[in-house]
C-alpha positions in Angstrom: -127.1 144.5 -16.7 -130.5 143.7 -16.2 -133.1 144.7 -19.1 -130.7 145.8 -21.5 -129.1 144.9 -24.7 -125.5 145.2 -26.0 -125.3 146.6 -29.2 -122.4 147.2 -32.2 -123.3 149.1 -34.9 -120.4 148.7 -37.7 -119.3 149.9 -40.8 -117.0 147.8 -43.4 -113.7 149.8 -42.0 -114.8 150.5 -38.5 -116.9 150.0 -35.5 -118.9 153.4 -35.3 -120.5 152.7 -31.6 -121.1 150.3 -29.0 -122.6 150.2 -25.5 -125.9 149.1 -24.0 -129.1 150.1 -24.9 -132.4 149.7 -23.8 -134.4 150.0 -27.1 -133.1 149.7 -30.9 -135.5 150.8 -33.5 -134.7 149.7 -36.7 -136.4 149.5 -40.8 -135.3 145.7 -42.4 -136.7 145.3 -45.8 -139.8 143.3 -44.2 -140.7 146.5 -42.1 -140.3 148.4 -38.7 -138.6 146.2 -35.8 -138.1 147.2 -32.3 -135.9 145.4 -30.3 -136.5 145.3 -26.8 -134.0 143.1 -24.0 -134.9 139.4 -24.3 -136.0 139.7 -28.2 -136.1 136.6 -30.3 -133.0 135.5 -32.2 -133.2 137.1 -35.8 -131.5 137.9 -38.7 -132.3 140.4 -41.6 -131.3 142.7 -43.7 -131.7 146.2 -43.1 -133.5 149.0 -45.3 -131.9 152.0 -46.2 -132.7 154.2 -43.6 -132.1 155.3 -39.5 -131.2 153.1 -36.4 -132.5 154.5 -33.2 -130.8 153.1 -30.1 -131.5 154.4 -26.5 -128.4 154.2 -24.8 -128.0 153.4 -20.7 -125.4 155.8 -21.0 -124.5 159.1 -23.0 -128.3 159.4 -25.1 -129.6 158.5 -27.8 -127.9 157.1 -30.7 -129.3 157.9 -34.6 -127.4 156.5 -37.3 -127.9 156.7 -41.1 -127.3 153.0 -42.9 -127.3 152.4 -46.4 -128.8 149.2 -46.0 -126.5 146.4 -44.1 -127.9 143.4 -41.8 -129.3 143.1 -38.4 -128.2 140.1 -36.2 -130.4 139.6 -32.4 -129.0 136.7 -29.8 -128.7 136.1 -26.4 -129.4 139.8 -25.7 -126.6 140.9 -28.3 -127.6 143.4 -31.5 -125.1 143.7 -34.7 -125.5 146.0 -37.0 -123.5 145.8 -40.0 -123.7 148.4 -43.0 -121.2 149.3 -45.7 -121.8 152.9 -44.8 -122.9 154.4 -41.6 -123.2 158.2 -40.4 -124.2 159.4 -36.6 
């Protein structure tokens, strides 16, 4: 799809959710990030704190991470946390 973003959010024993998204919000230890279709490749780790992904499909997504990494190519979002809540 045009002008979105796949995205996995996972925990160490499962993935929690995936689908496409339009916009990810997210806190990394450096600050706020918004990702947006087409970001720059990045990596970093995450704050503790909540992920906001608009989803194409089904609403909005809010997740509580302890902390975890972030990982942005090619249109593609990973989020990786030991713990995650919706």
């Amino acid at each position: 799809m045009a002008g979105t973003i796949t995205v996995e959010l996972v925990a160490a024993d499962r993935v929690v959710w995936s689908g496409v998204a339009s916009t990810i919000s997210a806190r990394t230890v450096d600050g706020d990030l918004g990702i947006l279709p087409g970001h720059a490749p990045l990596l970093s780790l995450l704050a503790p704190s909540s992920v906001e992904i608009k989803a194409v499909e089904g609403g909005d997504v809010t997740a509580e991470v302890n902390g975890g990494f972030i990982s942005v190519a090619n249109n593609h979002v990973s989020i990786l946390a030991e713990h995650v809540t919706l």
